[in-house]
Biopython code that builds the backbone (N, CA, C, O; Angstrom):
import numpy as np
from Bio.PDB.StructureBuilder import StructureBuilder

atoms = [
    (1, "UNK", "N", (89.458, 174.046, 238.585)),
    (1, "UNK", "CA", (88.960, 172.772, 238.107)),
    (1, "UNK", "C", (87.758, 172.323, 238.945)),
    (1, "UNK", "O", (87.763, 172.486, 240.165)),
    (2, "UNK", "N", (86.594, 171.683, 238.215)),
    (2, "UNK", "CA", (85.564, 170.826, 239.118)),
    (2, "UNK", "C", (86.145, 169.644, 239.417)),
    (2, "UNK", "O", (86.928, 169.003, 238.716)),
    (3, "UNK", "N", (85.530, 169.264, 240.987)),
    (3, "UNK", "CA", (85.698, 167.767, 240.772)),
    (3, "UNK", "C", (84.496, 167.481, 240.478)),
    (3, "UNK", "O", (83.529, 168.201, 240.732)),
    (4, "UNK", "N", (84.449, 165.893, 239.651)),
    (4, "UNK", "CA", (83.575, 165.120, 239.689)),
    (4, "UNK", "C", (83.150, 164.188, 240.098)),
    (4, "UNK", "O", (83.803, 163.168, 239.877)),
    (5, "UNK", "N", (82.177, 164.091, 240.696)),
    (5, "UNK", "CA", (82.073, 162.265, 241.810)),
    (5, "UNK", "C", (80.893, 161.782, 241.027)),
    (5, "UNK", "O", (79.859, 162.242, 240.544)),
    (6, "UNK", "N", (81.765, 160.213, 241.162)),
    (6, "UNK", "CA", (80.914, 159.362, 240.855)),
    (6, "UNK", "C", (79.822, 158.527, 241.943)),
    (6, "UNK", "O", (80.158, 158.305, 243.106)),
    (7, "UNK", "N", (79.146, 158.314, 241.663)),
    (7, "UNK", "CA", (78.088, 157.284, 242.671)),
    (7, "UNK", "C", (78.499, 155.514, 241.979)),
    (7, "UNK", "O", (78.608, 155.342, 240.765)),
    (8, "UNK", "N", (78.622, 154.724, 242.676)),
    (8, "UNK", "CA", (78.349, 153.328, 242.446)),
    (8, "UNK", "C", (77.311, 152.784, 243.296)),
    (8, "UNK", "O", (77.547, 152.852, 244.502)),
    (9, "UNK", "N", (75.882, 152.098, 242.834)),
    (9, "UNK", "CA", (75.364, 151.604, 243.848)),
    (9, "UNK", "C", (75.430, 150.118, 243.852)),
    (9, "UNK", "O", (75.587, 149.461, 242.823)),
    (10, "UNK", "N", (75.275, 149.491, 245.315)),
    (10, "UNK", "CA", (75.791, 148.220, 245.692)),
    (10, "UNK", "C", (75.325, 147.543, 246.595)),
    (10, "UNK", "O", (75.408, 147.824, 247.791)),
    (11, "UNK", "N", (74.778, 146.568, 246.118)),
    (11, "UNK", "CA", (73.536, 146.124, 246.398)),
    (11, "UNK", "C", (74.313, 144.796, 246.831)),
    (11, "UNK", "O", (75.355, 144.450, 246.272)),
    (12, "UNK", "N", (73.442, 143.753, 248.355)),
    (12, "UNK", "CA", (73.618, 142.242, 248.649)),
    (12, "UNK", "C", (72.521, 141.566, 249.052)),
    (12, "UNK", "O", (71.488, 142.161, 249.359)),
    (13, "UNK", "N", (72.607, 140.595, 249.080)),
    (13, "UNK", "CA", (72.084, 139.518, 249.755)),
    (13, "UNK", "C", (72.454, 139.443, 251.189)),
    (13, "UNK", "O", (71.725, 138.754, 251.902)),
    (14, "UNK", "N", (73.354, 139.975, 251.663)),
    (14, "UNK", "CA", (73.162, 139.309, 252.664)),
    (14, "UNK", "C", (72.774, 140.954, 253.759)),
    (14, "UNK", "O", (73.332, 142.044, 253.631)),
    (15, "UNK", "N", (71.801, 140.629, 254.643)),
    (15, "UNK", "CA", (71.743, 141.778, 255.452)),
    (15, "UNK", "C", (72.389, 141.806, 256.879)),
    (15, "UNK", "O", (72.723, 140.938, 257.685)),
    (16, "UNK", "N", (72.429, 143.474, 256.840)),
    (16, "UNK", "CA", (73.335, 143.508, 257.610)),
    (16, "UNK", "C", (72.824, 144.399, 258.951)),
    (16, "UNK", "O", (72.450, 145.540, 258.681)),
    (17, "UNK", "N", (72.775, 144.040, 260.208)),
    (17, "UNK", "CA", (71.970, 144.358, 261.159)),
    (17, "UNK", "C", (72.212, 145.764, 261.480)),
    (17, "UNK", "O", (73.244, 146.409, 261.293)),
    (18, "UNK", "N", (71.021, 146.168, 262.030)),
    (18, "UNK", "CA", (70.934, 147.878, 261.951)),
    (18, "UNK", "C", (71.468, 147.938, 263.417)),
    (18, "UNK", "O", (71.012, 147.149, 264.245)),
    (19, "UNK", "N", (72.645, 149.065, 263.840)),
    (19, "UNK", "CA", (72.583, 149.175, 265.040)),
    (19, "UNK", "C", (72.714, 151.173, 264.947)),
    (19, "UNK", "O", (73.141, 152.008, 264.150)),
    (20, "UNK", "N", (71.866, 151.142, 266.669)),
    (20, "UNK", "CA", (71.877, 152.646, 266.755)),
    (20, "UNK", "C", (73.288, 153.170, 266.390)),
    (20, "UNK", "O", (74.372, 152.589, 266.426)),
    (21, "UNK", "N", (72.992, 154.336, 266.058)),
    (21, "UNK", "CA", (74.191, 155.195, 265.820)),
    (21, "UNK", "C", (74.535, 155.512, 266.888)),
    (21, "UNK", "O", (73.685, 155.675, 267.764)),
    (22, "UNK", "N", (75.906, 155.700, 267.151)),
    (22, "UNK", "CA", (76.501, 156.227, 268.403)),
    (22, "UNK", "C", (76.456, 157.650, 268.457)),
    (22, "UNK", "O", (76.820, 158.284, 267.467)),
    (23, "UNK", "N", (75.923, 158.438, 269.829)),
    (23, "UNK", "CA", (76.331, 159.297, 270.210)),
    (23, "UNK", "C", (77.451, 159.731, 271.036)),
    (23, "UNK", "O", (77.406, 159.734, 272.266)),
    (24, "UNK", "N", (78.528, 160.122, 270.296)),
    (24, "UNK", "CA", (79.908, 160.645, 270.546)),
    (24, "UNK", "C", (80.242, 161.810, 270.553)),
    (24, "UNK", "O", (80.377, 162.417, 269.491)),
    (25, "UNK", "N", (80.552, 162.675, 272.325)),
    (25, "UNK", "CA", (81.415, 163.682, 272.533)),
    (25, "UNK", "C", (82.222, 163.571, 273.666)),
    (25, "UNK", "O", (82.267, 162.695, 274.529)),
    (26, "UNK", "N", (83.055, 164.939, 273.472)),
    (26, "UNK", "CA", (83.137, 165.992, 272.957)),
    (26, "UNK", "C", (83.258, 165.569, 271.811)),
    (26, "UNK", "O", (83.716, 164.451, 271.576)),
    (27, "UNK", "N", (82.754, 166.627, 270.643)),
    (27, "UNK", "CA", (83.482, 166.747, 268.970)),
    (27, "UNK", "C", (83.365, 168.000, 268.503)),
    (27, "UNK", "O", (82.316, 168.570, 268.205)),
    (28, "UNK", "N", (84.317, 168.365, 268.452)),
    (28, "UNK", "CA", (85.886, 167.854, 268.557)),
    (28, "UNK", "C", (86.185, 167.685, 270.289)),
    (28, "UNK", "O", (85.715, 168.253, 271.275)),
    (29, "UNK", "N", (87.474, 166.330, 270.044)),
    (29, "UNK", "CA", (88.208, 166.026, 271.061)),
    (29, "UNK", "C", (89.055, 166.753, 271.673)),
    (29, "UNK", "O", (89.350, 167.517, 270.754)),
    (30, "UNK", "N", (89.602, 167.049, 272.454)),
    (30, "UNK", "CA", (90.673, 167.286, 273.085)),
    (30, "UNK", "C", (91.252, 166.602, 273.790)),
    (30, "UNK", "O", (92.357, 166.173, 273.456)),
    (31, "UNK", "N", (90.599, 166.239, 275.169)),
    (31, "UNK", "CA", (91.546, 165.090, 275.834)),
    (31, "UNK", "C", (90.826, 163.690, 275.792)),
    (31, "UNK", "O", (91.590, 162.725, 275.804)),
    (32, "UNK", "N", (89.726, 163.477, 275.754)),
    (32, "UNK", "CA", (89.108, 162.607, 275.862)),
    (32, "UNK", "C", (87.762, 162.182, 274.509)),
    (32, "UNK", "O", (87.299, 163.163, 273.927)),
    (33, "UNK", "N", (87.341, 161.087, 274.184)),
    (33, "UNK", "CA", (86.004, 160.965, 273.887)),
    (33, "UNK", "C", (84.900, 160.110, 274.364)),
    (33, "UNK", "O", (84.962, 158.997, 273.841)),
    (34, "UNK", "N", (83.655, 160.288, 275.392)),
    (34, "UNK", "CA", (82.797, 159.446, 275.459)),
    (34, "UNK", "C", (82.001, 158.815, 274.603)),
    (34, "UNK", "O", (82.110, 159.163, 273.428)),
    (35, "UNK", "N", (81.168, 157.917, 274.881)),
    (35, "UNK", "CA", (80.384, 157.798, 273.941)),
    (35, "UNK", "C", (79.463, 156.859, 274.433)),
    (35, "UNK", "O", (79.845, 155.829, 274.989)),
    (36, "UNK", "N", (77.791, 157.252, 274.202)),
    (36, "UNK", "CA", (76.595, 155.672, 274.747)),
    (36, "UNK", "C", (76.801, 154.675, 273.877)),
    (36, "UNK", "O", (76.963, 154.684, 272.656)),
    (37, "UNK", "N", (76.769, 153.731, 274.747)),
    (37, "UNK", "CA", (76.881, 152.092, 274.310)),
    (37, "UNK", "C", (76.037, 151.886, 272.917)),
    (37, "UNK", "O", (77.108, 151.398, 272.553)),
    (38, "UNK", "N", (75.361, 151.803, 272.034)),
    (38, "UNK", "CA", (74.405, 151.619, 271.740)),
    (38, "UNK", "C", (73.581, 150.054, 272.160)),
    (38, "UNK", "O", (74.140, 148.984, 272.401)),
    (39, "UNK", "N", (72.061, 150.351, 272.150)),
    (39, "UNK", "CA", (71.362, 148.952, 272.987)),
    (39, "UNK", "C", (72.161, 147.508, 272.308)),
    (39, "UNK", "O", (72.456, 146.464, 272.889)),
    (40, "UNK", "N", (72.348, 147.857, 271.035)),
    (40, "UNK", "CA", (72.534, 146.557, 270.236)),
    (40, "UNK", "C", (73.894, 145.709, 270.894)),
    (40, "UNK", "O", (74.181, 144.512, 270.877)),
    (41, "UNK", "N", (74.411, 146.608, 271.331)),
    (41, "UNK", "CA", (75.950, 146.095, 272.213)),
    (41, "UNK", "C", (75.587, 145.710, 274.076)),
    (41, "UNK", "O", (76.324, 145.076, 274.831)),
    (42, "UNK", "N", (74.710, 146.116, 274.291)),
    (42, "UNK", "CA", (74.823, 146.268, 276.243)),
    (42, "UNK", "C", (74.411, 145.239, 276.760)),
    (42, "UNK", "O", (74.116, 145.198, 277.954)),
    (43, "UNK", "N", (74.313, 144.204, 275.950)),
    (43, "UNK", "CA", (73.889, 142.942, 276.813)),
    (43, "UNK", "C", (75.495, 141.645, 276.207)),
    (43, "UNK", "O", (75.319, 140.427, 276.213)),
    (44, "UNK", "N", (76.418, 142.072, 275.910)),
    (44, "UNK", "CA", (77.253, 141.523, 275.318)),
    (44, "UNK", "C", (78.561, 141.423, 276.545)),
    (44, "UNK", "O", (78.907, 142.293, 277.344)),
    (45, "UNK", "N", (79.188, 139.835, 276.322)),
    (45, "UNK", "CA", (80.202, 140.490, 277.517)),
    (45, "UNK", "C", (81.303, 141.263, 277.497)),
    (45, "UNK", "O", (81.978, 141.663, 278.445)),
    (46, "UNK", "N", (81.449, 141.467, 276.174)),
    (46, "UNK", "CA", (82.529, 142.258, 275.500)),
    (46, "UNK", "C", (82.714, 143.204, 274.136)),
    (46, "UNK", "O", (82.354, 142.771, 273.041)),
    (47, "UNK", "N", (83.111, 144.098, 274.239)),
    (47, "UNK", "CA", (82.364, 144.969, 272.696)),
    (47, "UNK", "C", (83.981, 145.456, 272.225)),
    (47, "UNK", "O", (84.698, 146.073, 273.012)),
    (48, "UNK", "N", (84.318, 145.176, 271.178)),
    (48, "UNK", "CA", (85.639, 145.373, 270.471)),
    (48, "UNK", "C", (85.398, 147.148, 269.966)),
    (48, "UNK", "O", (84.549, 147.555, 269.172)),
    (49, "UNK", "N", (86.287, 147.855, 270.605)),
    (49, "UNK", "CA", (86.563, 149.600, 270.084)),
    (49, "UNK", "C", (88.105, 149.762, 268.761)),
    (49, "UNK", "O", (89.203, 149.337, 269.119)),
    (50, "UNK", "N", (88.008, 150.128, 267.942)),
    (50, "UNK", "CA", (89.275, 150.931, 267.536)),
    (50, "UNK", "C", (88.968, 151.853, 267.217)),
    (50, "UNK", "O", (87.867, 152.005, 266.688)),
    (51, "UNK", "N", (90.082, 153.145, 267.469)),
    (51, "UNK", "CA", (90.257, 153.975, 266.742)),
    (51, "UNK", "C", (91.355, 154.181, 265.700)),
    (51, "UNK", "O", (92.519, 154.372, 266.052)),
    (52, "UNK", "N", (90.896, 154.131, 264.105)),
    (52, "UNK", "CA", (91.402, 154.643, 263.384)),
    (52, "UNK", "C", (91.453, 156.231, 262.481)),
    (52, "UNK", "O", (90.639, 157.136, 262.296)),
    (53, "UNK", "N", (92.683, 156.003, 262.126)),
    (53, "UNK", "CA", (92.884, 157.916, 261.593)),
    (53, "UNK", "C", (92.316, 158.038, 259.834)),
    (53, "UNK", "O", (91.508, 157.268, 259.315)),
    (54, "UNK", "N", (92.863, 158.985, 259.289)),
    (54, "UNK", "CA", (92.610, 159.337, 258.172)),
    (54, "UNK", "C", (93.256, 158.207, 257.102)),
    (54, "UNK", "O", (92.818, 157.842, 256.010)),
    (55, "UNK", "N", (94.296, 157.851, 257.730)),
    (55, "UNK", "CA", (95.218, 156.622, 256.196)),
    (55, "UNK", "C", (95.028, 155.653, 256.790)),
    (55, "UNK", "O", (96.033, 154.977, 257.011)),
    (56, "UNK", "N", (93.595, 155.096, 257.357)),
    (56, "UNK", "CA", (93.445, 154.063, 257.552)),
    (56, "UNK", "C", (94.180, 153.276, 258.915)),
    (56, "UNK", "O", (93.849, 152.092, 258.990)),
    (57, "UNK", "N", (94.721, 153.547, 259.538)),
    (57, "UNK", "CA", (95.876, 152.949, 260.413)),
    (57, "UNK", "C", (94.766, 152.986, 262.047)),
    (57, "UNK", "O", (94.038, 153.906, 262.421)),
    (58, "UNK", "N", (94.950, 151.997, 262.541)),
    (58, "UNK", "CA", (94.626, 151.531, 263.589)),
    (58, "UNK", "C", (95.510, 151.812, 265.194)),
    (58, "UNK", "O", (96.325, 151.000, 265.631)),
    (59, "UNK", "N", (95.131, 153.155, 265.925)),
    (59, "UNK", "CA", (95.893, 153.321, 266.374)),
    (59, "UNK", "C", (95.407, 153.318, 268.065)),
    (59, "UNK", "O", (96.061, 153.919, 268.918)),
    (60, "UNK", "N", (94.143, 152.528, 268.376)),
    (60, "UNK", "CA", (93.848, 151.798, 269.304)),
    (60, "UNK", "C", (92.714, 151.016, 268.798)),
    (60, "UNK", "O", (91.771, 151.322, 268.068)),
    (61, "UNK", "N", (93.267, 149.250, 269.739)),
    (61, "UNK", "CA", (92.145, 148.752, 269.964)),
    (61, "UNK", "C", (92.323, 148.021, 270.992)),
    (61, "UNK", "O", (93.422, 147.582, 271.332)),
    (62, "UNK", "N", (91.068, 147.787, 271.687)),
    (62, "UNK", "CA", (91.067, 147.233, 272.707)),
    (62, "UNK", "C", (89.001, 147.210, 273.426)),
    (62, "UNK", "O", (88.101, 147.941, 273.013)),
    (63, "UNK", "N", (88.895, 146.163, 274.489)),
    (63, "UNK", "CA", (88.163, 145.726, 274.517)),
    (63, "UNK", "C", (87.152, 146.472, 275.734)),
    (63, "UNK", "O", (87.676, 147.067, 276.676)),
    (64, "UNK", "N", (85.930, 146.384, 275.620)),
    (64, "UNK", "CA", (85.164, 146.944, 276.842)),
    (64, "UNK", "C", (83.937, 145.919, 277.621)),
    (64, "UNK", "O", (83.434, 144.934, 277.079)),
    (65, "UNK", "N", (83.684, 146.307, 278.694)),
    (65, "UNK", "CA", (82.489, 145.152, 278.647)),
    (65, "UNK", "C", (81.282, 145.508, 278.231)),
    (65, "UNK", "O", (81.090, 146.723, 278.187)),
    (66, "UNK", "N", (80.312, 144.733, 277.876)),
    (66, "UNK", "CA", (79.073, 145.735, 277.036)),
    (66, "UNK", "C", (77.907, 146.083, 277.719)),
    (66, "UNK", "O", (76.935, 146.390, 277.028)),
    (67, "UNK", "N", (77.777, 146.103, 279.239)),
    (67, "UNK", "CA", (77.652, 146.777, 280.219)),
    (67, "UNK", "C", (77.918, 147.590, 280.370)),
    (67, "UNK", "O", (77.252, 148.222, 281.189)),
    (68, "UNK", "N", (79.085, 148.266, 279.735)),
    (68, "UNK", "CA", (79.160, 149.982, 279.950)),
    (68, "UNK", "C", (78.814, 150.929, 279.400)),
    (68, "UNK", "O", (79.351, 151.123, 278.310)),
    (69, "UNK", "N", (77.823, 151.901, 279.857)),
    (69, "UNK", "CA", (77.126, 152.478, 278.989)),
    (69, "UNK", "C", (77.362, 153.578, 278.447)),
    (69, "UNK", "O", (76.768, 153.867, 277.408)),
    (70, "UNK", "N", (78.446, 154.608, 279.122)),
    (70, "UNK", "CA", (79.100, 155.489, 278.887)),
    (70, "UNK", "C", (80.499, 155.485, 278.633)),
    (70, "UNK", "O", (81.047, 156.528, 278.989)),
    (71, "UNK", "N", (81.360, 154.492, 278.045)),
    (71, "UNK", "CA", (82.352, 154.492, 278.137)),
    (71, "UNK", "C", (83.136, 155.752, 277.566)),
    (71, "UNK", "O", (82.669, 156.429, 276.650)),
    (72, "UNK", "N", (84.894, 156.141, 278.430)),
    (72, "UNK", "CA", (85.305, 157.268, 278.193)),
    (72, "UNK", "C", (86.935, 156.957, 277.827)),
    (72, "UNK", "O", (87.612, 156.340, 278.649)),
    (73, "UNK", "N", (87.571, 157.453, 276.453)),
    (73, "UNK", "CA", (88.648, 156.878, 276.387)),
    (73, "UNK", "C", (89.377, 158.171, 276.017)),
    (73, "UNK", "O", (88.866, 159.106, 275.400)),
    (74, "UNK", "N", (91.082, 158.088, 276.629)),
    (74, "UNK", "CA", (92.095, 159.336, 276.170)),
    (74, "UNK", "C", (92.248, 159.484, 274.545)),
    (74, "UNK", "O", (92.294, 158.591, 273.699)),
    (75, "UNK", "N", (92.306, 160.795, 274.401)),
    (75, "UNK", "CA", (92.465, 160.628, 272.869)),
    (75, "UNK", "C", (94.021, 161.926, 273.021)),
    (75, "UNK", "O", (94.375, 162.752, 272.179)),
    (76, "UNK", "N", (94.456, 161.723, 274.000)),
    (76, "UNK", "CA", (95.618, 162.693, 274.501)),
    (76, "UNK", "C", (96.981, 162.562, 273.435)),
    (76, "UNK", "O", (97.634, 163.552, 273.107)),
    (77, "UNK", "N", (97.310, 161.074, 272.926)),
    (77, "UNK", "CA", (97.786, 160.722, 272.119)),
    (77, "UNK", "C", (97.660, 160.985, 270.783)),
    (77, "UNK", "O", (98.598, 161.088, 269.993)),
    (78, "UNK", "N", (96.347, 161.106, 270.504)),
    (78, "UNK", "CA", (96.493, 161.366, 268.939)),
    (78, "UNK", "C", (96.631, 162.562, 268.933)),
    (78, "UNK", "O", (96.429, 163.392, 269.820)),
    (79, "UNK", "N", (97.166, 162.714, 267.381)),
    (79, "UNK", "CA", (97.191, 164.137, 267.105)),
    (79, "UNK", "C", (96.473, 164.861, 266.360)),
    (79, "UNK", "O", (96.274, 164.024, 265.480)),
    (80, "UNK", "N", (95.872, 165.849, 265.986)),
    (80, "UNK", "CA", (94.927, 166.904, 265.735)),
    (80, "UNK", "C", (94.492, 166.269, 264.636)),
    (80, "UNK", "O", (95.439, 166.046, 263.881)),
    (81, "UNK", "N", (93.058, 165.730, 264.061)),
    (81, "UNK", "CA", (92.905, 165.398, 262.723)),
    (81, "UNK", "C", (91.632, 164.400, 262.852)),
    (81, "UNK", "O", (91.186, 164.038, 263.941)),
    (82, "UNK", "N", (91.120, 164.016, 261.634)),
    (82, "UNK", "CA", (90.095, 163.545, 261.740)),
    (82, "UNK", "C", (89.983, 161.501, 262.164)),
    (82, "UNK", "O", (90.446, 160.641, 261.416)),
    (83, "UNK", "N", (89.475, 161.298, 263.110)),
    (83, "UNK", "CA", (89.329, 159.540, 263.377)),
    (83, "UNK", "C", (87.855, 159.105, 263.098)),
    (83, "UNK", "O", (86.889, 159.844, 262.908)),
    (84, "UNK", "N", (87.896, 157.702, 263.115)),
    (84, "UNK", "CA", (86.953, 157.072, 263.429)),
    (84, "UNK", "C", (86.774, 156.226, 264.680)),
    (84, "UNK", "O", (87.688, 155.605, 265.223)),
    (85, "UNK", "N", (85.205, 156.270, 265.182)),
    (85, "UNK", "CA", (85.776, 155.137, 266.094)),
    (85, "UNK", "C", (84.345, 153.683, 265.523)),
    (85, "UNK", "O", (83.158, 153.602, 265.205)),
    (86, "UNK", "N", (85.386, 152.952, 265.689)),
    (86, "UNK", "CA", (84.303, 151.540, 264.932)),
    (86, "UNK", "C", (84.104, 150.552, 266.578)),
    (86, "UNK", "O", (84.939, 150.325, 267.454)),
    (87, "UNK", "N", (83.028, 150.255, 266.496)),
    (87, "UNK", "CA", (83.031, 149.511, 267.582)),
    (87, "UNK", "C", (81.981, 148.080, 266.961)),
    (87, "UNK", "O", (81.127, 148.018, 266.077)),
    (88, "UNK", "N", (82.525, 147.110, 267.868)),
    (88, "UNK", "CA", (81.916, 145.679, 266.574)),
    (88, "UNK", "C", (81.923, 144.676, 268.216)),
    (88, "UNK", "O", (82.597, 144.860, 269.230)),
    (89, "UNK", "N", (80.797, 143.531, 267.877)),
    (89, "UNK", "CA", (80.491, 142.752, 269.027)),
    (89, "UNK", "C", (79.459, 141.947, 267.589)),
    (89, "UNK", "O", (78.517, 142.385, 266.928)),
    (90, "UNK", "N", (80.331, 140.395, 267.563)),
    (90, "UNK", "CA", (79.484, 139.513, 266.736)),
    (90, "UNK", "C", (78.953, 140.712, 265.409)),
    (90, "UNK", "O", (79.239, 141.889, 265.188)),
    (91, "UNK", "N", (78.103, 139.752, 264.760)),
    (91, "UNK", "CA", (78.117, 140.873, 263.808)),
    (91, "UNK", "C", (77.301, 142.330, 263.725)),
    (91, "UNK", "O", (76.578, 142.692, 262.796)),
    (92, "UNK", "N", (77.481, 142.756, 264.432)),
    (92, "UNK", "CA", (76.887, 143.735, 265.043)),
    (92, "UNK", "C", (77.892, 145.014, 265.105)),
    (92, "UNK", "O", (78.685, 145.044, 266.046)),
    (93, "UNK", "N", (77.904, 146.307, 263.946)),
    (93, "UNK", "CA", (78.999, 147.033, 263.632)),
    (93, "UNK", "C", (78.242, 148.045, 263.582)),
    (93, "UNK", "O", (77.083, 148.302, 263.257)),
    (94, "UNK", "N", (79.481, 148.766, 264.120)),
    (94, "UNK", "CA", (78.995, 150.436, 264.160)),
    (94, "UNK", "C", (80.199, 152.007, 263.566)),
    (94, "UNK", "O", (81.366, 151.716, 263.302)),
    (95, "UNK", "N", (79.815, 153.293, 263.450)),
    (95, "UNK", "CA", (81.295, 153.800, 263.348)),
    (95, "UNK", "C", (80.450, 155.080, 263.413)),
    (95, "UNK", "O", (79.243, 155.181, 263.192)),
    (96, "UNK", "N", (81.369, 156.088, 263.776)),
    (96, "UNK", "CA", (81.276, 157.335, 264.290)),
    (96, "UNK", "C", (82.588, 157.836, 263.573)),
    (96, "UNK", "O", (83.585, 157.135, 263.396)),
    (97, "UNK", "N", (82.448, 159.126, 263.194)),
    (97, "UNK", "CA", (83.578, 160.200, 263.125)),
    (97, "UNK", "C", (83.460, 160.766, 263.812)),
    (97, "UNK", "O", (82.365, 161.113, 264.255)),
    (98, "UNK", "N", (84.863, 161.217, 264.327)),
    (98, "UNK", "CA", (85.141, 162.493, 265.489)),
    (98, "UNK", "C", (86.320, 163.095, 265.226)),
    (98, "UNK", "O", (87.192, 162.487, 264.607)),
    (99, "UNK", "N", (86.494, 164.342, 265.653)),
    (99, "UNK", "CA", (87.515, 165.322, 264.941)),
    (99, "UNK", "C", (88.497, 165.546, 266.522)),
    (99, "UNK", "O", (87.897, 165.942, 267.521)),
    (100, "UNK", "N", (89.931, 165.264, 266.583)),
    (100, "UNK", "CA", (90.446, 165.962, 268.004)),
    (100, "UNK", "C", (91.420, 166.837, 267.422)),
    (100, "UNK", "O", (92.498, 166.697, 266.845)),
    (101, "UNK", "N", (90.785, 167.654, 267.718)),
    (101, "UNK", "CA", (91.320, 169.190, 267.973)),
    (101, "UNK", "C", (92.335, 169.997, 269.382)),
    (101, "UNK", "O", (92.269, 169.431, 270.473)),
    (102, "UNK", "N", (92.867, 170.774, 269.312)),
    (102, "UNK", "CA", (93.875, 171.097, 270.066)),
    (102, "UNK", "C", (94.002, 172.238, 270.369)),
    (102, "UNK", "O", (94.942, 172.587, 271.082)),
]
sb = StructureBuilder()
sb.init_structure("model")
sb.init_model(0)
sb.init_chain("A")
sb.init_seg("    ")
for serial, (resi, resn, name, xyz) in enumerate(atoms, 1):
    if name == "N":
        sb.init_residue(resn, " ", resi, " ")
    sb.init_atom(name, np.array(xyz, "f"), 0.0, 1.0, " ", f" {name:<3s}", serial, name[0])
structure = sb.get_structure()
């Protein structure tokens, strides 16, 4: 069988601020993932991280200061499969995929 995908395009009013993309490794994970701050976050006193999995589920969050420019977090816990990590400070949003592998 083919699949078929559809496109919807989706358009607003309201804009939404560009922030650098994060550079995130290792990828794939094993024990750990770093990742640079991006600028749009490093003058902030606090930058909100989660990582969520594939069904959506939120299986860390927690806070950093936005002074840190390399931050490095265990990913020892999860298990083998694909995450995201979203990181948000005011409206100012970002997200990365990363794969931890084993």
């Amino acid at each position: 069988p083919v699949a078929r995908l559809h496109t919807t395009k989706i358009s607003s009013t309201q804009s939404i601020p560009e922030v650098d993309p994060i550079a995130l490794f290792p990828n794939p994970a094993q024990a750990f993932i770093r990742w640079e701050m991006p600028k749009a976050f490093r003058n902030a006193k606090k930058v909100e991280y989660q990582i969520v999995d594939a069904k959506g589920d939120v299986q860390v969050r927690d806070w950093l200061p936005g002074n840190t420019v390399a931050p490095s977090i265990s990913t020892r816990h999860l298990d083998n499969g694909v995450y995201w990590l979203h990181l948000r400070q005011g409206a100012n949003r970002t997200v990365r995929s990363f794969h931890v592998q084993r």
